[in-house]
C-alpha positions in Angstrom: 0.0 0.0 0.0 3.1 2.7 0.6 4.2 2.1 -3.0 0.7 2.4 -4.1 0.3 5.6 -2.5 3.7 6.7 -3.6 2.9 6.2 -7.2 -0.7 8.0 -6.9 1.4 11.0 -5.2 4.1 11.2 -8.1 1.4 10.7 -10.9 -0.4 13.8 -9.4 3.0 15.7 -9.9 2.5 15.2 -13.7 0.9 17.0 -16.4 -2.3 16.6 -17.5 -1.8 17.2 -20.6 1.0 14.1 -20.3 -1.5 11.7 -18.0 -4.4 11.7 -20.6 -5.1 8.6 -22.6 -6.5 10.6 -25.4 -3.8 13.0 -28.0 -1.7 12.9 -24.8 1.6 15.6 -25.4 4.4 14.0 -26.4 7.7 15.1 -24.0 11.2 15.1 -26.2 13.6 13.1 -24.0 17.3 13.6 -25.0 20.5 11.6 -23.4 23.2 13.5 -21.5 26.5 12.8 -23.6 27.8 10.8 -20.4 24.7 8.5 -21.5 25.1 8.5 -24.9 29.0 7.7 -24.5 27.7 4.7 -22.2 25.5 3.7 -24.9 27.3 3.6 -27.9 30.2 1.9 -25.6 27.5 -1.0 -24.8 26.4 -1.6 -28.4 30.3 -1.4 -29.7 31.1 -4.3 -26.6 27.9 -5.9 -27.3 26.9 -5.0 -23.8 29.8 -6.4 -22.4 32.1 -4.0 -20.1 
């Protein structure tokens, strides 16, 4: 029930415009470079560090 609660909590902290099922707006999401350096580093070692 605390994570429950938790969750309703946080989901109040968003957007309506982001929580609606119907034409909901679309967020652009970019990576940090630190990120995308991680990434690419993954997919060059085939996820192997």
């Amino acid at each position: 029930m605390e994570i429950r609660d938790y969750c309703l909590k946080e989901q109040n902290t968003l957007w309506e415009e982001s929580r609606r099922l119907d034409n909901p707006h679309q967020v652009y999401v970019d990576l940090s470079q630190k990120l995308y350096d991680t990434k690419l580093s993954l997919l060059d070692h085939g996820g192997q560090m």
